[in-house]
C-alpha positions in Angstrom: -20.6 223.3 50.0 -17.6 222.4 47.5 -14.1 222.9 48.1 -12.6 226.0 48.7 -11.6 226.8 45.0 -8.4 228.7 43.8 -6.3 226.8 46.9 -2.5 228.2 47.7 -0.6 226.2 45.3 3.1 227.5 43.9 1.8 226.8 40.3 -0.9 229.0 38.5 0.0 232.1 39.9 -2.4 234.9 38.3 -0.7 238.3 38.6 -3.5 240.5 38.3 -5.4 239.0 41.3 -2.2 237.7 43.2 -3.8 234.1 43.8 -2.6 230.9 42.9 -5.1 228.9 40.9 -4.6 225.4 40.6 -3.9 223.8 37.2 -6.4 220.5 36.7 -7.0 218.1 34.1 -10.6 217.8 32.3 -11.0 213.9 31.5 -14.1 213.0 30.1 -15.5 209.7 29.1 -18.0 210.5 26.3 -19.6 207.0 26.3 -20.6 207.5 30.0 -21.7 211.3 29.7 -24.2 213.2 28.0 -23.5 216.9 26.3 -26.2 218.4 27.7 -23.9 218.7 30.7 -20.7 220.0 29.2 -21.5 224.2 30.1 -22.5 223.4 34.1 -19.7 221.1 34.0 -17.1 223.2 33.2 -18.5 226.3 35.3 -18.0 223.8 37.9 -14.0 223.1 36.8 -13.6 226.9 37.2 -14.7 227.2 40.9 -11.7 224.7 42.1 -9.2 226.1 39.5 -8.1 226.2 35.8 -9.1 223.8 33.3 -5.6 223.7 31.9 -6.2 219.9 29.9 -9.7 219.1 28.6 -9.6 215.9 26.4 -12.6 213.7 25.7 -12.4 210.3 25.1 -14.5 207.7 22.3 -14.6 206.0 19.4 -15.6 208.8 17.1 -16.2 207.1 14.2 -19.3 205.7 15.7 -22.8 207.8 15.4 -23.3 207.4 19.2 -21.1 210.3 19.7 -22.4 212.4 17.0 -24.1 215.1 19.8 -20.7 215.8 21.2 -19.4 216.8 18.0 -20.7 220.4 18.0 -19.8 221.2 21.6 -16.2 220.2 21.0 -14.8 223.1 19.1 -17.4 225.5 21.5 -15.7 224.4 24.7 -12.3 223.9 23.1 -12.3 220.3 24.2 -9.6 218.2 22.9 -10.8 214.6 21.0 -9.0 211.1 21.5 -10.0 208.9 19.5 -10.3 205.4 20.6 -11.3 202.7 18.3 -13.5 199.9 19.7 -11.5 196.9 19.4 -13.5 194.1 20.6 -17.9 194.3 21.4 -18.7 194.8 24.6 -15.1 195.5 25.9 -14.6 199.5 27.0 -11.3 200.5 25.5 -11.9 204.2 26.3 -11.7 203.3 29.5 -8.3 202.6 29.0 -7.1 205.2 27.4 -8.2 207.8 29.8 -6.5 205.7 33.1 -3.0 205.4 30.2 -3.5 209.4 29.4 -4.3 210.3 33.4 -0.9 208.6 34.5 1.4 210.4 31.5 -0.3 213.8 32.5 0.5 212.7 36.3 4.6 212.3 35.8 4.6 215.0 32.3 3.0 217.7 33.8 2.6 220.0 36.4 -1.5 219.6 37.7 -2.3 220.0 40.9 -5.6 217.8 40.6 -7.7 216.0 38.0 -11.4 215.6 37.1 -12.6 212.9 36.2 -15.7 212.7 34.0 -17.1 209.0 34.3 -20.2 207.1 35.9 -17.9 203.8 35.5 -16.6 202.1 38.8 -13.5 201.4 35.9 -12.1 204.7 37.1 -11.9 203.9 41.1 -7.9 202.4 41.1 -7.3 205.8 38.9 -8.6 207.7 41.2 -7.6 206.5 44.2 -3.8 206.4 42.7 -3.9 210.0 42.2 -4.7 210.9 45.1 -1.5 208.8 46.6 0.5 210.9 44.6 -0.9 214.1 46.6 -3.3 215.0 43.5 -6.5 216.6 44.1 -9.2 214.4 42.2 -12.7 215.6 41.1 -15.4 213.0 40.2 -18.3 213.8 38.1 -21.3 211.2 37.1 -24.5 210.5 37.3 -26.4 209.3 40.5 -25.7 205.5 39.0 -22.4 206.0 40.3 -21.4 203.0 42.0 -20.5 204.2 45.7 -16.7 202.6 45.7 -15.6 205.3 42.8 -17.5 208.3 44.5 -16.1 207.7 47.9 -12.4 207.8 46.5 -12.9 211.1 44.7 -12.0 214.4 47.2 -15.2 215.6 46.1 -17.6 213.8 43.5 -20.5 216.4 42.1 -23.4 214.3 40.7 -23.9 215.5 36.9 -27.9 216.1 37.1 -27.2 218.9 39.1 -25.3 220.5 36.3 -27.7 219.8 33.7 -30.4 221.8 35.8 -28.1 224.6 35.5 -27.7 224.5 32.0 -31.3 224.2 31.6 -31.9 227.1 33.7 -29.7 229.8 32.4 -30.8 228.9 29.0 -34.3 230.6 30.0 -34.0 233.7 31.5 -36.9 234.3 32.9 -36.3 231.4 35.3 -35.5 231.2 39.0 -32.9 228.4 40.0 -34.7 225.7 41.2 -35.0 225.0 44.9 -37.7 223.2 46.8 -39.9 224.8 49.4 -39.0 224.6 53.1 -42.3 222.6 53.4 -41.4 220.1 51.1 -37.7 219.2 52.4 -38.1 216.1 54.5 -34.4 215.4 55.8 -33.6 211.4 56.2 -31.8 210.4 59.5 -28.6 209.5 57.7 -28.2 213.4 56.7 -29.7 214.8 59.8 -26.6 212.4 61.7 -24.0 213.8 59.2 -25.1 217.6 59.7 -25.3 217.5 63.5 -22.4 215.1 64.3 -20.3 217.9 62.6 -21.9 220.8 63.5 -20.8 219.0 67.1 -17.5 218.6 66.5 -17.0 222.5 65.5 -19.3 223.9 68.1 -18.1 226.2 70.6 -19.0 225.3 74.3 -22.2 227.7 73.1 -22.7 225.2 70.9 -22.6 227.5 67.9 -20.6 226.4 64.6 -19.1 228.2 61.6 -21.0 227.3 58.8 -17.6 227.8 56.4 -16.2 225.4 58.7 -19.2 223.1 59.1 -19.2 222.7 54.9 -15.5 222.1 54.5 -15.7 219.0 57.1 -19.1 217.7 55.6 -17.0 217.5 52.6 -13.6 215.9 54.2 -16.9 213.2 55.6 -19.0 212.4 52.7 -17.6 213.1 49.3 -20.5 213.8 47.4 -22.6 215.7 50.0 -23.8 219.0 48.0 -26.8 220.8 49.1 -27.8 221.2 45.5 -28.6 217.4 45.9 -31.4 218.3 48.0 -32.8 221.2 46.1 -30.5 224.6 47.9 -28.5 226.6 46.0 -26.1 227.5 49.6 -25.5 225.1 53.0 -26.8 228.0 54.4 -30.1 228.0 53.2 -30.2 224.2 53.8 -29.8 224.4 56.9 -32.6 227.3 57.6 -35.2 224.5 56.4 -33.9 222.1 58.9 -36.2 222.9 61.9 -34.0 220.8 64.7 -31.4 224.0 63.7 -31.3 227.5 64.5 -28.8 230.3 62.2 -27.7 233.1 63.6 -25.7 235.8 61.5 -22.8 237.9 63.1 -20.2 240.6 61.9 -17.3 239.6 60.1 -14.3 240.3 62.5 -12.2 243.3 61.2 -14.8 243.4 57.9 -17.9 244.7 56.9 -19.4 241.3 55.9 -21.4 239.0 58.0 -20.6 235.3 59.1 -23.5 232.5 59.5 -23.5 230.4 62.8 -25.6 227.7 62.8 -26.0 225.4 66.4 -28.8 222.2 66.8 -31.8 223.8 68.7 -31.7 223.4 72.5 -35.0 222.1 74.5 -36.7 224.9 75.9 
């Protein structure tokens, strides 16, 4: 379950709706990300606020950037070009970690994303953050885990390519595995009741909204998506050591999902 998006910050302020949206900064490093994920990833952006910078950083004078071309002017994404000065050295690199700190003290963004697979971008990361900055990771399952544990929340990018894939046919269900096939591993099965623990009433029942916010604060790149569920919900109703229970929404006609670890009969 991500971050609750749109958070109460003074800048953004949308009149129509009345929220506050917060203001983020799209940082992409082309030579560590593919463009098949560009539409997922930015669909992502919007669910945690507006996408008010989206730069892209490479050498475009090379032909190993030649698929990104197209998507640029689509997705209004900003190029910086970055020549490579020396083989085998990653000046991009540097130029996103020189452009993240100007954007930190010039402008007003409540929180970045960064776009990288390269541990390069931990220090960055982890700086912005001290400075009170919500920061975003996106890459690939490579990730090394110093860079994604720094990151508020870090969304692994083949999740957003089976997005893309599946809207692009519309005949096609989002993919999720079957109940019978979800094995849980002991490491998540620790994570998931350990919190649902710590929420629990002395009935032993748990919010789920409150059960995915502290997975999140726990393990930044927990998403149930990882493990084939579209909702935390429906993850944990394929768990068999938990039970759900749905109740009314207090003062609304919605409903709210419990969810408590099944007692011994």
């Amino acid at each position: 379950m991500p971050l609750l998006p749109f958070s109460s910050y003074p800048i953004g302020d949308n009149p129509q709706t009345g929220m506050s949206q917060a203001k983020l900064a799209v940082l992409i490093d082309a030579d560590n990300t593919q463009p098949a994920i560009i539409e997922g990833l930015l669909d992502e952006v919007a669910k945690y606020g507006i996408a008010s910078v989206k730069r892209i950083y490479g050498d475009w004078t090379s032909t190993n950037l030649r698929s990104w071309k197209d998507r640029l002017l689509e997705f209004a994404i900003q190029p910086i070009q970055q020549f490579s000065y020396t083989s085998g050295k990653n000046a991009t690199d540097s130029a996103m970690i020189i452009d993240a700190m100007d954007l930190l003290y010039t402008e007003k963004l409540d929180g970045f994303c960064i776009v990288s697979s390269d541990s390069d971008f931990t220090r960055l990361a982890a700086r912005l953050r001290e400075s009170g900055r919500m920061v975003y990771g996106f890459g690939e399952k490579k990730t090394p885990r110093a860079f994604v544990s720094v990151c508020d929340k870090f969304i692994y990018t083949e999740i957003l390519k089976d997005i893309q894939e599946e809207s692009d046919d519309e005949d096609s269900k989002p993919a999720a595995r079957p109940k019978k096939d979800f094995k849980v591993d002991r490491k998540l099965l620790k994570l998931l009741r350990e919190t649902v623990d710590d929420l629990a009433e002395e009935s032993g029942w748990a919010y789920l909204g409150g059960v995915g916010h502290k997975i999140n604060n726990r393990s930044a790149d927990f998403d149930p998506r990882n493990y084939g569920f579209k909702k935390l919900g429906d993850m944990f109703r394929a768990i068999p050591q938990f039970e759900t229970e749905e109740r009314p929404q207090a003062g609304g006609t919605g409903r709210q999902v419990y969810i408590r670890w099944k007692r011994k009969r």
